[in-house]
KOLGUTI-228887 format. One line per 5 residues: their letters; for each residue z, x, y of N, C-alpha, C. Coordinates in pm, whole numbers, plus 50000, padded with zeros to 5 digits. Example, Ala and Ser with C-alpha at 12.3 -4.5 7.8 and 13.67 -1.06 7.14 Angstrom:
REM residues 2
AS> 50780,51319,49431,50780,51230,49550,50780,51320,49670; 50708,51285,49775,50714,51367,49894,50787,51290,50003
***
This chain:
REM residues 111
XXXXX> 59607,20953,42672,59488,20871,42699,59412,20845,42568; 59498,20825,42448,59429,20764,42334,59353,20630,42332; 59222,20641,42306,59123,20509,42297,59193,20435,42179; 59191,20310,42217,59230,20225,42124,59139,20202,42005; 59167,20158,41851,59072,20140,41769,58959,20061,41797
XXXXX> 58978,19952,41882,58869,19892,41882,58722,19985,41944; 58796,20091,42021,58653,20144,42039,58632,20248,41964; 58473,20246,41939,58467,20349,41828,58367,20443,41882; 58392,20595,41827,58303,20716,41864,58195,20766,41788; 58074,20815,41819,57979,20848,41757,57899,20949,41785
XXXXX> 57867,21016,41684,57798,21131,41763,57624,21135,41697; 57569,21299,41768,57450,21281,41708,57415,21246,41549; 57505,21313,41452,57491,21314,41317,57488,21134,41280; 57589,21051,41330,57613,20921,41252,57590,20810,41368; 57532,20858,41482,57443,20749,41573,57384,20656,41510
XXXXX> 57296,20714,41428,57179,20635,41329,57224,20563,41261; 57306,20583,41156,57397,20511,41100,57475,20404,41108; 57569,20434,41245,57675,20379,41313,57610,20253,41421; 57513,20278,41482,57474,20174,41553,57315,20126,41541; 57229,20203,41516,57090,20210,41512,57078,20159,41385
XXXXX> 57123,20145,41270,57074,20038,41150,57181,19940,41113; 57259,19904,41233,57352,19778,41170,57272,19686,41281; 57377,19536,41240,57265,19441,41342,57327,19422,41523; 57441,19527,41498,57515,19453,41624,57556,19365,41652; 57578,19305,41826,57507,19356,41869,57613,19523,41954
XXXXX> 57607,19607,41998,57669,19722,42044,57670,19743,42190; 57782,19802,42268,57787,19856,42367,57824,19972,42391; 57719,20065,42448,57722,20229,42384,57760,20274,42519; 57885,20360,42504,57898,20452,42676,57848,20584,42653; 57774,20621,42738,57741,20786,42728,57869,20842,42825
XXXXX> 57919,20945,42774,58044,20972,42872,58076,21117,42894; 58123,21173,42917,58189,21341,42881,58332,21321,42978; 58412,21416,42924,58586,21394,42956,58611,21439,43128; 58519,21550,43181,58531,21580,43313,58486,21461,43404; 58404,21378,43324,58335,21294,43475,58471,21159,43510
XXXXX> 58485,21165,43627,58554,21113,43709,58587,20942,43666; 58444,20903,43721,58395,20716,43696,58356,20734,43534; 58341,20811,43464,58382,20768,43253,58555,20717,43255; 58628,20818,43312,58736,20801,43249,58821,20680,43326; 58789,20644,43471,58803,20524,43524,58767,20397,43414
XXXXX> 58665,20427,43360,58541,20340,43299,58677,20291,43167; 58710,20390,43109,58738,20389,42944,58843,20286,42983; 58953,20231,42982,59045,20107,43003,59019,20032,43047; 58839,19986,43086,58820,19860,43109,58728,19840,42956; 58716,19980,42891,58638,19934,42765,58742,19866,42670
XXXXX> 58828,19950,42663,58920,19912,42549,58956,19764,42609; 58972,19746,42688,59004,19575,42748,58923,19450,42649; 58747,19541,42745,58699,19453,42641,58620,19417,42531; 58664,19523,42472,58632,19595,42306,58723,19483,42242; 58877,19469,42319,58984,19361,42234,58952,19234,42275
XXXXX> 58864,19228,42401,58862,19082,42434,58738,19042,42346; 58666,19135,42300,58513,19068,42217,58473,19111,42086; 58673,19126,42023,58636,19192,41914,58553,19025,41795; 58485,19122,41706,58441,19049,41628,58296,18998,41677; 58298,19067,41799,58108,18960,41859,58044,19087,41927
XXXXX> 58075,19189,41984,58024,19331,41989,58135,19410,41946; 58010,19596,41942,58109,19688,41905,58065,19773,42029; 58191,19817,42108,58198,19923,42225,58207,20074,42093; 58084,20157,42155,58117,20292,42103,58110,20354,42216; 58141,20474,42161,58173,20612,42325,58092,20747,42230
XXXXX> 57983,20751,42295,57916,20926,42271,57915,21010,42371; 58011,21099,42349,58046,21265,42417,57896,21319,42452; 57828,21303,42609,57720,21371,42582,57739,21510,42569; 57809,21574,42616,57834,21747,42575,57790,21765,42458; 57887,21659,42379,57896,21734,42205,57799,21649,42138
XXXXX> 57733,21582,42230,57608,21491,42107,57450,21476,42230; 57410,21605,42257,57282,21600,42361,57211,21528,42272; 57142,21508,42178,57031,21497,42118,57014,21344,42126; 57174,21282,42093,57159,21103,42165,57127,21098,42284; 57198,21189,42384,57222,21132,42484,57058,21189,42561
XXXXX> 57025,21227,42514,56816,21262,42515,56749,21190,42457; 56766,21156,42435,56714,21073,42323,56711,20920,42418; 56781,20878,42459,56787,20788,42551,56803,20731,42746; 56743,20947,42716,56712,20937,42852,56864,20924,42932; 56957,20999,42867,57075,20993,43017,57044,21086,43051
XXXXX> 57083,21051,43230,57042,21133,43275,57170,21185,43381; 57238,21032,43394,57373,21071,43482,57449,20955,43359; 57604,21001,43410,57708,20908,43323,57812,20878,43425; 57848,20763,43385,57861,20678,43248,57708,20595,43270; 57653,20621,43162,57506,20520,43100,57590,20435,43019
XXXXX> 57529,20300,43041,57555,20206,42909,57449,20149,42878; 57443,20152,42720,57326,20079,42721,57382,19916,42594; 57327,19826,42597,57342,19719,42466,57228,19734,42398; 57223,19753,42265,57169,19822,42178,57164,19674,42084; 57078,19640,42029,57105,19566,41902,56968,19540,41827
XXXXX> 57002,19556,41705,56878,19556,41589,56805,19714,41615; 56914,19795,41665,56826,19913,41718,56755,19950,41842; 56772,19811,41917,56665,19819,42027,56757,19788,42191; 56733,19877,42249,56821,19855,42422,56775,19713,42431; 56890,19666,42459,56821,19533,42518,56884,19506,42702
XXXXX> 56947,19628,42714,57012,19623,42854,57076,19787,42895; 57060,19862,43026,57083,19947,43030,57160,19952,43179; 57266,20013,43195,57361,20007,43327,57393,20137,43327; 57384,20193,43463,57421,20304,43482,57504,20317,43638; 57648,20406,43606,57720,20398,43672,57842,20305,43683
XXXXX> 57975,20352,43747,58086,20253,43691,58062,20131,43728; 58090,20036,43656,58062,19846,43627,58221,19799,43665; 58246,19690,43737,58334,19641,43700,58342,19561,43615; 58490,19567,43529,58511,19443,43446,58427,19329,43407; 58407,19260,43551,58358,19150,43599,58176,19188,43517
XXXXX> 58139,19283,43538,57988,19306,43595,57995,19384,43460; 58025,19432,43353,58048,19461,43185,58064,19359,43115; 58154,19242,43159,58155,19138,43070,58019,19026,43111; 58037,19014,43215,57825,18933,43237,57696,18996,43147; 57730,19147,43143,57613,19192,43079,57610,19185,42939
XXXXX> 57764,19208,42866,57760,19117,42739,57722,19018,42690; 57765,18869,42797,57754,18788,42787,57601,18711,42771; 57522,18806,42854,57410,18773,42884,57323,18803,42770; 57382,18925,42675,57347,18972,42545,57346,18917,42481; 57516,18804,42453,57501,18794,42324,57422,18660,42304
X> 57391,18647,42185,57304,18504,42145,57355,18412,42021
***
């Protein structure tokens, strides 16, 4: 169950870095490996991480191994997604999305 490159991982240390000072725009999964609807979730990311490469970036933060993001933004259950850009949520979904209902909320993002 290797994630494809297009999606990329981040944790507490390079959050800031990695998505919070570039311009985006980003689609962030809060996830951990036991929950059921994450790992349902992850092969519709990589889908469309390849279908929108070059116009968002899908990342995946482990809340186990990165609490301080995933507090930081208030998860509270997973999979959280949020679209992030210039630093700022500009959209937050919680719970598995279909395809259908991940790519609208992009869409609706991007500008």
């Amino acid at each position: 169950m290797g994630d494809k490159a297009n999606v990329k991982h981040s944790d507490d240390q390079h959050f800031s870095s990695t998505v919070l000072k570039q311009d985006g725009p980003f689609l962030v999964d809060f996830w951990a490996p036991w929950c059921g609807p994450c790992r349902a979730l992850s092969p519709v990311l990589e889908e469309l991480a390849d279908l929108y490469e070059g116009k968002i970036d899908i990342v995946k933060v482990n809340v186990d191994e990165n609490p301080e993001t995933a507090s930081k933004y208030g998860v509270r259950s997973i999979p959280t997604l949020l679209l992030i850009q210039n630093g700022n949520v500009r959209e937050t979904q919680i719970g598995l999305l279909s395809r259908q209902q991940l790519a609208a909320m992009i869409d609706r993002n991007l500008n």
